[in-house]
N, C-alpha and C positions, 0 to 999 in steps of 0.2 A: 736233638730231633728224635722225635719217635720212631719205633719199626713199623708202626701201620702206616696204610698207603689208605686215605679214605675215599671213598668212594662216594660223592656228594652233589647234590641240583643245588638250582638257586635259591635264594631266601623266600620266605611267602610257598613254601613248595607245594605243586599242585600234585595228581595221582599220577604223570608222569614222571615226575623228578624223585621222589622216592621211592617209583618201585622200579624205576630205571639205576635209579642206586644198589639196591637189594638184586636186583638180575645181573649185573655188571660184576658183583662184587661175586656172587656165585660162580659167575662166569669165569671169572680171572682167579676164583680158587681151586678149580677146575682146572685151567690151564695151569694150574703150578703156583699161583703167585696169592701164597698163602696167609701173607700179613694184607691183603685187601680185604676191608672192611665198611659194608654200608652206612652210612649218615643222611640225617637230612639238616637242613639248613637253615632250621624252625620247627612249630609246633604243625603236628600232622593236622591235615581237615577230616571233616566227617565220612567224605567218600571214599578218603583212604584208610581211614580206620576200618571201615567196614569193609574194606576189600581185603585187608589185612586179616581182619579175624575171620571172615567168612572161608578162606586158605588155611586159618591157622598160623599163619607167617610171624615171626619176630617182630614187632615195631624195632628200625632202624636206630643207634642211638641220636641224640641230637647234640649237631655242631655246632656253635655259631661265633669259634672263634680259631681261625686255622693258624694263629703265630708255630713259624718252628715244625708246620704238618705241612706234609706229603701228601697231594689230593688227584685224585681223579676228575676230571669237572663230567659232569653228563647233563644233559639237555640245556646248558646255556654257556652261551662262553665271554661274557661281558662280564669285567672287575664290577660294573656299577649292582650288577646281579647274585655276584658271588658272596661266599660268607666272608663278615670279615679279617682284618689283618692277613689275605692272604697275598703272599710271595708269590709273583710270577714265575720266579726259576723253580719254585717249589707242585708246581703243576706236570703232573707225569703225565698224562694221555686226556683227552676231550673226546667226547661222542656226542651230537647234537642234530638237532634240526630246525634251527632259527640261524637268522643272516649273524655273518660272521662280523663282529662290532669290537673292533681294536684293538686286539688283544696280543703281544708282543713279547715271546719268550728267547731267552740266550740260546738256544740249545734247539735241535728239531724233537722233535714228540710224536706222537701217533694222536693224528687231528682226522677222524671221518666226521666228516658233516654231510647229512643227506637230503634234501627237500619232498620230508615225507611227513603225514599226519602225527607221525610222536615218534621219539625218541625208543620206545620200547619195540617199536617195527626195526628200527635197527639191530637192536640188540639180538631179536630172534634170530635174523638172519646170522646176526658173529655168531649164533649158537651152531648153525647150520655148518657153517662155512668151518670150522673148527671143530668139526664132528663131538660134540657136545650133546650129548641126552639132553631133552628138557623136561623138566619133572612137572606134575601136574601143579605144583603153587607156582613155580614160575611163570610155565606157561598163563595162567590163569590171569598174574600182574600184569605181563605184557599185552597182553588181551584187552585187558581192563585200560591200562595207559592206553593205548590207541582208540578204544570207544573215547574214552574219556576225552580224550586231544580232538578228536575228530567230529563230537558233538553226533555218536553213531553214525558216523559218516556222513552228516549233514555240510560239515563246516568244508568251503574251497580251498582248506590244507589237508584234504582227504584226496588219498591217488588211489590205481590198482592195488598197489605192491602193501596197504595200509589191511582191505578190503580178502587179500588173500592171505596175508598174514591172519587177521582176525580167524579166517577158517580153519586154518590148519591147528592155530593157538588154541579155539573153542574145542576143539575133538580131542587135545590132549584133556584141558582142565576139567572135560566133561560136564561144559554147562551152554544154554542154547545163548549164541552172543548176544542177542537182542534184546530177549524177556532180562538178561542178566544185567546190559547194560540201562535199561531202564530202570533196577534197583538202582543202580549206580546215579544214574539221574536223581533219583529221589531223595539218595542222602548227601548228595549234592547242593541240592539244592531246598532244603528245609532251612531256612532263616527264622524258624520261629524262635527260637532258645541266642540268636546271636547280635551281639550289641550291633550297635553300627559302624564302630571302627574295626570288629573283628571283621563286618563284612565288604569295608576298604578295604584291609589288610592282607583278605585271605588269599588274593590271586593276583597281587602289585609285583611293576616291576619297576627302576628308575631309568631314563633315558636324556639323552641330551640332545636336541633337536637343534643343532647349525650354534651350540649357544642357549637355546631356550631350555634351562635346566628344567626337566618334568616328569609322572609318574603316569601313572598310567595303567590301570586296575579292571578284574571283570568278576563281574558275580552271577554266576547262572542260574534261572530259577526256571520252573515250567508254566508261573503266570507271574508279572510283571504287577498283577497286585495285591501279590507276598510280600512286596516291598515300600508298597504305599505310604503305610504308617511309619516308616521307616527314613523315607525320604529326607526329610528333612534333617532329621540328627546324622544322616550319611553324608548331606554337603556341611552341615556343620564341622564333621570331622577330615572333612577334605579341605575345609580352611586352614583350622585348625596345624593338620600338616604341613601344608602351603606355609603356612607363616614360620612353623618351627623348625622347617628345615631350608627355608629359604628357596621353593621352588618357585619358578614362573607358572607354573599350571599343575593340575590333577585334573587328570582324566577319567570317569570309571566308568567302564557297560556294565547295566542295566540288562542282560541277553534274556531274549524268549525264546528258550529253546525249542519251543513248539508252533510259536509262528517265525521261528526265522529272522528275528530284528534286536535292534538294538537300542536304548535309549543311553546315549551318550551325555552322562553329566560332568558338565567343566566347572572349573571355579581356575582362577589364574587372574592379570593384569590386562591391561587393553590391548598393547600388543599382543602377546596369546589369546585372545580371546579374537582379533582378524585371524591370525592365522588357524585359529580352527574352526573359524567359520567358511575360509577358503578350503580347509583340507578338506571339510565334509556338503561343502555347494551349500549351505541352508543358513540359516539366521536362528543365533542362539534365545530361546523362548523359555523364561521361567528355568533359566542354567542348562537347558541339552536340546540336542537336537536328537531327533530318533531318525534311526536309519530302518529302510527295510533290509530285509536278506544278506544283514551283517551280522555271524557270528564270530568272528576269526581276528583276534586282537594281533594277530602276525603278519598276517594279509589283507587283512582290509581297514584297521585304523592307524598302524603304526606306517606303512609306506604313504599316504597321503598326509599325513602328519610331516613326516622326514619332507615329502615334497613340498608341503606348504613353507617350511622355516630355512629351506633352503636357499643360500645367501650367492 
């Protein structure tokens, strides 16, 4: 086993989970604990790229196979999410802010889990509470992961504690959070240069519904028909999936970030196809149903999903 302890999100990693890695791992070399080191658990996206260089910051190296490593989990704490081959006894500490999904170690560990917009609002605070400086790229990532998680505060996983962290964050990294989080939009969500499995890919996660083995994906844009011409080869590849890995359904939002909705495209069996026509009230039209004033793949499609297949 190696000396490093990595520091690492889930697979498909959004701008929380890698720069919640890169903060963490600062964090914990700070306190002393000098072989932690940041990872992400896949290929970077474009919003964290450009959060990344815009700071200056290191890209994280990439994980994707923890046999025999020592890891930090942050912002997810489900095996089906993690990188893999990894050891449950090989898990040192978790920090997150999704429901806690069956995760079972020999030993106790340092587990805070908080129900806040992102994972990096946490982490400000361990900076606080630990009399830790925070430097202005830090500041800046964690800033960044909570616009980002939080859809500027739009999304119903946005609280105070999200909304005051971003303030005090923005005056360290010296940038205005809004005008900055709409860059962050922008390279977000430019689909033009991205196949269409990259833009399943880019934001999946795997879940298991009572039994109903399923994924479950979002891709955010600011018009909904950036993705028009797209459409098509994106349920293609959600078959595709469907059939190679053996699930009962994929899921993937469609999100407008700027009107607030969702068009929810299914592809699955007939059984999944009732139950997610019950989890979202509506009748699946040409493969989705569109939601209004659903941004929030945490809160507002995954608990009516769990509730529909609930046995």
């Amino acid at each position: 086993m190696t000396d490093k302890i990595y520091v690492v999100g889930h697979k498909s990693p959004d701008t929380d989970s890698v720069t919640s890695a890169i903060a963490y791992a600062n964090l914990k070399n700070a306190m002393g604990m000098k072989e932690a080191v940041p990872a992400a658990a896949g290929d970077i996206n474009a919003e964290t790229k450009f959060l990344l260089d815009y700071f200056k910051v290191p890209y994280p190296e990439k994980l994707t196979d923890a046999t025999d490593k020592k890891v930090i989990l942050v912002d997810h704490n489900e095996m089906g999410q993690a990188v893999d081959n990894l050891n449950m006894e090989n898990i040192v500490e978790i920090v997150d802010h999704h429901k806690i999904g069956g995760l079972a170690t020999g030993k106790p560990i340092f587990f805070l889990n908080e129900p806040v917009g992102a994972t990096g609002g946490i982490l400000a605070n361990l900076y606080e509470q630990n009399n830790i400086a925070i430097s202005k790229e830090m500041a800046g990532l964690m800033m960044s992961a909570i616009l980002s998680d939080t859809v500027l505060f739009k999304s119903p996983t946005c609280t105070p504690r999200d909304k005051a962290a971003v303030e005090k964050l923005a005056k360290i990294a010296g940038v205005d959070p809004m005008a900055f989080g709409m860059e962050l939009l922008k390279a977000k969500s430019n689909m033009s240069a991205k196949s269409a499995k990259e833009i399943l890919l880019g934001d999946f996660k795997k879940f298991d519904f009572s039994g109903t083995k399923s994924g479950v994906g979002q891709v955010e844009v600011m018009d909904l028909a950036d993705l028009a011409s797209k459409r098509a080869a994106i349920l293609d590849e959600m078959n595709k999936m469907k059939e190679a890995e053996k699930m009962d359904m994929i899921v993937l939002m469609l999100t407008d970030v700027m009107k607030e909705a969702s068009d929810l495209l299914f592809v699955g069996n007939e059984v999944a196809a009732a139950g997610f026509e019950k989890a979202f009230g509506g009748k699946l039209a040409n493969n989705s149903i569109y939601k209004e004033k659903c941004l929030s793949r945490k809160k507002q499609v995954i608990p009516p999903l769990e509730g529909a297949f609930k046995k």
